[in-house]
N, CA, C and O atoms as a GROMACS GRO file, in nm:
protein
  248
    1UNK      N    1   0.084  -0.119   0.000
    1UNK     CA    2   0.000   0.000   0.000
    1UNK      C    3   0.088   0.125   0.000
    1UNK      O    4   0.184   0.124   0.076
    2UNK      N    5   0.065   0.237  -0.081
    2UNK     CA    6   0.140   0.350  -0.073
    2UNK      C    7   0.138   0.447   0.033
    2UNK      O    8   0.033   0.440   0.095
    3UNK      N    9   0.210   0.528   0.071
    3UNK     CA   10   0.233   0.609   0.207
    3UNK      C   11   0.154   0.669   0.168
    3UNK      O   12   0.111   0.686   0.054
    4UNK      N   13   0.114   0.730   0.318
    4UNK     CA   14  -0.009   0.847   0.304
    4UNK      C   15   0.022   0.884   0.425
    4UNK      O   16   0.084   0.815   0.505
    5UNK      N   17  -0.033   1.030   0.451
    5UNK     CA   18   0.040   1.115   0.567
    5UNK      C   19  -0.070   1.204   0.607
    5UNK      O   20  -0.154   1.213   0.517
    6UNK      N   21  -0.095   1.262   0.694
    6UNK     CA   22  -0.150   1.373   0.787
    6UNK      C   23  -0.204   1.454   0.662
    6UNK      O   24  -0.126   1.488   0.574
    7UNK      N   25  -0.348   1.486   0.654
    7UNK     CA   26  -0.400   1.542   0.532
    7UNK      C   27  -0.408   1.534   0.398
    7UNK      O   28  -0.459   1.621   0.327
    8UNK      N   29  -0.348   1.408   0.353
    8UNK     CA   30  -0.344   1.359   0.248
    8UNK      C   31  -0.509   1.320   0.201
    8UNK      O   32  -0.593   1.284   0.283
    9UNK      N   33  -0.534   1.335   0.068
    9UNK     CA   34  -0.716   1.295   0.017
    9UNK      C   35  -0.712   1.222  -0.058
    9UNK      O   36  -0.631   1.220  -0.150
   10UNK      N   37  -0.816   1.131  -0.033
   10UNK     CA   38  -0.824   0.992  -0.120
   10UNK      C   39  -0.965   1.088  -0.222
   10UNK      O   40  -1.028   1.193  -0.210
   11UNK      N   41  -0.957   0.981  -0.310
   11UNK     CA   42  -1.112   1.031  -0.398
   11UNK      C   43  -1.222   0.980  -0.286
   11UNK      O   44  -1.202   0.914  -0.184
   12UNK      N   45  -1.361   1.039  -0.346
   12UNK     CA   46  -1.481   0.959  -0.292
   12UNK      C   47  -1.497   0.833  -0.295
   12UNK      O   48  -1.510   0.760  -0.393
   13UNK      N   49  -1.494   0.797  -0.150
   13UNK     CA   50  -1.561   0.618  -0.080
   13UNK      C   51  -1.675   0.643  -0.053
   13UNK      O   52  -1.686   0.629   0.069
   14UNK      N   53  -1.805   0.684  -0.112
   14UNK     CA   54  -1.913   0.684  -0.052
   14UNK      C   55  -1.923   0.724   0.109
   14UNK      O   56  -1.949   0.650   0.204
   15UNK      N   57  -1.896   0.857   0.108
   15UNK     CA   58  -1.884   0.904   0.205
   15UNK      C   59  -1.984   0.892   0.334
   15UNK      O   60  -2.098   0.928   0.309
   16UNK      N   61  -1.958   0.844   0.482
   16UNK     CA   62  -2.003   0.781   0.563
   16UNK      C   63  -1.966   0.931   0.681
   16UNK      O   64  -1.864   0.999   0.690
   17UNK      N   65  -2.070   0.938   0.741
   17UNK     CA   66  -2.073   1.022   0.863
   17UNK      C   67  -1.938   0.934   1.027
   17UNK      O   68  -1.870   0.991   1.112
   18UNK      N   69  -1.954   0.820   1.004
   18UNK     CA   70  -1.837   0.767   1.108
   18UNK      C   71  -1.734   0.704   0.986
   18UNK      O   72  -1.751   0.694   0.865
   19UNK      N   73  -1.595   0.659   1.097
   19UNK     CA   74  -1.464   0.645   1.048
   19UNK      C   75  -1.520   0.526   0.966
   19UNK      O   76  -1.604   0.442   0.997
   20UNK      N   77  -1.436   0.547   0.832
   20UNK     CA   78  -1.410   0.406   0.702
   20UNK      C   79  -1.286   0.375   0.747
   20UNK      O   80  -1.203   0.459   0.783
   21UNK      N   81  -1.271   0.262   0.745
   21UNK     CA   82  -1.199   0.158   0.742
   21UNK      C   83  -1.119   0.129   0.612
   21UNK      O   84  -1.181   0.061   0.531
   22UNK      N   85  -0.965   0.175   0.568
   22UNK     CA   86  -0.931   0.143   0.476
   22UNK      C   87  -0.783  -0.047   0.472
   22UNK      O   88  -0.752  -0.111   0.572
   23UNK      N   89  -0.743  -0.071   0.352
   23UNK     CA   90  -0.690  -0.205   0.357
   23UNK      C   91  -0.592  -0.212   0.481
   23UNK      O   92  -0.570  -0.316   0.544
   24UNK      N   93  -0.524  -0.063   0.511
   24UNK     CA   94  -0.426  -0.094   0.621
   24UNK      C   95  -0.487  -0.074   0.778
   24UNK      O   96  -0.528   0.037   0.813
   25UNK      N   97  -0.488  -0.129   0.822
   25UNK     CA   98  -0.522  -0.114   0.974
   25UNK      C   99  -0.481   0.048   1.041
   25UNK      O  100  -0.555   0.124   1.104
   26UNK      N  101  -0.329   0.067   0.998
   26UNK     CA  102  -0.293   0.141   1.058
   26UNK      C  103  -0.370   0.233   1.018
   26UNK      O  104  -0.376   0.306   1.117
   27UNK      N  105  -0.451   0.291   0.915
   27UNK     CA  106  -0.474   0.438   0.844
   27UNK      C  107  -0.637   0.441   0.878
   27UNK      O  108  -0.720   0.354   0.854
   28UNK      N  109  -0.658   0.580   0.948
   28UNK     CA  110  -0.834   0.597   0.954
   28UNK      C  111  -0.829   0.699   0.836
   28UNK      O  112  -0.734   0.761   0.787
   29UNK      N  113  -0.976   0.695   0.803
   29UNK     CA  114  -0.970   0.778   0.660
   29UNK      C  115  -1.104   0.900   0.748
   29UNK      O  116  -1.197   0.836   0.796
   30UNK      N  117  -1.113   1.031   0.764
   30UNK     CA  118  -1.256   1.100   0.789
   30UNK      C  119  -1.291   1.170   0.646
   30UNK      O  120  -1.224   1.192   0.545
   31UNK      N  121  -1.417   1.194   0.681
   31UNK     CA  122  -1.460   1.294   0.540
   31UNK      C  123  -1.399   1.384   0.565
   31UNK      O  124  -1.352   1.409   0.676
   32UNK      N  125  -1.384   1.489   0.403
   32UNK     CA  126  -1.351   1.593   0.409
   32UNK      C  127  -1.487   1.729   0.422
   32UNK      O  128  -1.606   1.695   0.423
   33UNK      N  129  -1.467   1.803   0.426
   33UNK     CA  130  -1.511   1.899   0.481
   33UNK      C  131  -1.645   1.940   0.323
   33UNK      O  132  -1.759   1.986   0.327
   34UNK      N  133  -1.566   1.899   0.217
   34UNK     CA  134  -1.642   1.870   0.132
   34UNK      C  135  -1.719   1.824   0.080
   34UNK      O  136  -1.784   1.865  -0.016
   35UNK      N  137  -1.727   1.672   0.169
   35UNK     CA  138  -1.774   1.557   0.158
   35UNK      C  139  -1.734   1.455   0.010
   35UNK      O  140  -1.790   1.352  -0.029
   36UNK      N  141  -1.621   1.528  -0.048
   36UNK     CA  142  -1.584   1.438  -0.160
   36UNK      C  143  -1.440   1.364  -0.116
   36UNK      O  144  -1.414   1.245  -0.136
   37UNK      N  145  -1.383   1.431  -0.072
   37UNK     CA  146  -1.194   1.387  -0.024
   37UNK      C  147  -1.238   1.349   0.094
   37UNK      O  148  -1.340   1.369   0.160
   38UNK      N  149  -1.138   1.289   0.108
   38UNK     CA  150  -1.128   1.195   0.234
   38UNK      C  151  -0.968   1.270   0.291
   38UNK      O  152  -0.884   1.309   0.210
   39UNK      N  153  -0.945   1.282   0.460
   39UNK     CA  154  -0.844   1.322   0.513
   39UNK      C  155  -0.827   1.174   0.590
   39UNK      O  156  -0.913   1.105   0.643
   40UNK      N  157  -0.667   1.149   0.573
   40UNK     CA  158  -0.597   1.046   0.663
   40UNK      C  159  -0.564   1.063   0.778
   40UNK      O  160  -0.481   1.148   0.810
   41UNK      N  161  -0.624   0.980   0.864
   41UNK     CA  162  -0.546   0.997   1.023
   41UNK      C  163  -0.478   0.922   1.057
   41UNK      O  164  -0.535   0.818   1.024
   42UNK      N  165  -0.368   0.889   1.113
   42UNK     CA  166  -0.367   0.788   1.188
   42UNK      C  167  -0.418   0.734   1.374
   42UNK      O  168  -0.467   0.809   1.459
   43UNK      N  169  -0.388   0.594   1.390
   43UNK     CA  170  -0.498   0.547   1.531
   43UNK      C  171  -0.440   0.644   1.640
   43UNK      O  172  -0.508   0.724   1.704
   44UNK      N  173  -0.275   0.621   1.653
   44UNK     CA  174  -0.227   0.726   1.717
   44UNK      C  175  -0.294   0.828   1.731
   44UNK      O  176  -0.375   0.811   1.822
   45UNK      N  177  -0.304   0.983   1.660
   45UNK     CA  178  -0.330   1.041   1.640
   45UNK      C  179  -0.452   1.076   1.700
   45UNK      O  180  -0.465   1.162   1.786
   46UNK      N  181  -0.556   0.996   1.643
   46UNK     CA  182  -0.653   0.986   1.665
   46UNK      C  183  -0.707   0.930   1.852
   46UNK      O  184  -0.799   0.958   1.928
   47UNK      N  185  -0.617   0.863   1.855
   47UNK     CA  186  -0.599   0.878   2.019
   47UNK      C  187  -0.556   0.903   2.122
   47UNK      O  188  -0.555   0.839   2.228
   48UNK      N  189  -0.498   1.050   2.082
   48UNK     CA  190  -0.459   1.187   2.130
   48UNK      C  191  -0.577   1.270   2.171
   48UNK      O  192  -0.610   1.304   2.284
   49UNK      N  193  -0.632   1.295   2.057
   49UNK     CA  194  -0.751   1.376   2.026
   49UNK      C  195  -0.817   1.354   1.917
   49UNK      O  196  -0.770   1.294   1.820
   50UNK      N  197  -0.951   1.411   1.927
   50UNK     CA  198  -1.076   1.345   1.813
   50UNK      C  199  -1.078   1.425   1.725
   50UNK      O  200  -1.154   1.522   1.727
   51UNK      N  201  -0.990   1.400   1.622
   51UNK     CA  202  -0.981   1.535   1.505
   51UNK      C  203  -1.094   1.526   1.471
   51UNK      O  204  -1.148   1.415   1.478
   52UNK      N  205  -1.178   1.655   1.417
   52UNK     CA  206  -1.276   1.674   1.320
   52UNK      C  207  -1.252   1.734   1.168
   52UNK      O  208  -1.173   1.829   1.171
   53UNK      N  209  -1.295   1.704   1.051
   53UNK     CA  210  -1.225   1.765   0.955
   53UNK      C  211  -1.152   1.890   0.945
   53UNK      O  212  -1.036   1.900   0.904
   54UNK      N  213  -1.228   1.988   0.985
   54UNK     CA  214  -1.174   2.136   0.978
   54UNK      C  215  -1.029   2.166   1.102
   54UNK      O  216  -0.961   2.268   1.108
   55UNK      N  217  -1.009   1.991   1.225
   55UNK     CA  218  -0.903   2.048   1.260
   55UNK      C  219  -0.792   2.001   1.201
   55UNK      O  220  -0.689   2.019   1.266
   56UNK      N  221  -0.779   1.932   1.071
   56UNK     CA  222  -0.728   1.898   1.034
   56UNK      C  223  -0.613   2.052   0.908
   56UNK      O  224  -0.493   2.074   0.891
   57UNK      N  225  -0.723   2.105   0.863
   57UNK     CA  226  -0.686   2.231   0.781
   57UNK      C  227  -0.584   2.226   0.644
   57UNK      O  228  -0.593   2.187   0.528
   58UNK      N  229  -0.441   2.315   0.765
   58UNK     CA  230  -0.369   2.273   0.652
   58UNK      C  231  -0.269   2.228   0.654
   58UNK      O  232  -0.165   2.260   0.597
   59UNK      N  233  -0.299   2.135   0.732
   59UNK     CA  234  -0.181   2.047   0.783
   59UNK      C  235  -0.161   1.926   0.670
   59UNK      O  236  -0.241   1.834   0.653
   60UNK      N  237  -0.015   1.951   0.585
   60UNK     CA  238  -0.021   1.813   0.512
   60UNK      C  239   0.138   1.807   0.500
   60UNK      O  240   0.222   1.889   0.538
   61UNK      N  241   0.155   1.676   0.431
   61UNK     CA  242   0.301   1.634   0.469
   61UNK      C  243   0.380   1.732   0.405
   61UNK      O  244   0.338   1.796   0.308
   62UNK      N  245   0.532   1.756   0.470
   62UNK     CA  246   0.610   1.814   0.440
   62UNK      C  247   0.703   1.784   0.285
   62UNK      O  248   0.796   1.858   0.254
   0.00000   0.00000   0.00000
């Protein structure tokens, strides 16, 4: 599977109001703010604090 990082957007998965589940365990996918892109989290991350799309912004890989 290819790397994906902190704000990275997938195309539309039939976008779902709770977390999708993508092939790697490690990667949560949330909607985007758009409801077409998808933002990557990881579990870590995510169990720090409960990102919501918009706190995500413009945070993307370096």
């Amino acid at each position: 599977m290819a790397d994906y990082f902190l704000g990275d957007t997938l195309s539309p998965l039939g976008m779902r109001k709770s977390f999708l589940q993508v092939e790697d365990e490690n990667l949560i996918i949330l909607p985007g703010e758009d409801c077409v892109k998808c933002l990557i989290i990881t579990p870590r991350i995510a169990a720090k604090r409960r990102f919501m799309p918009h706190d995500l912004g413009s945070q993307t890989r370096e």
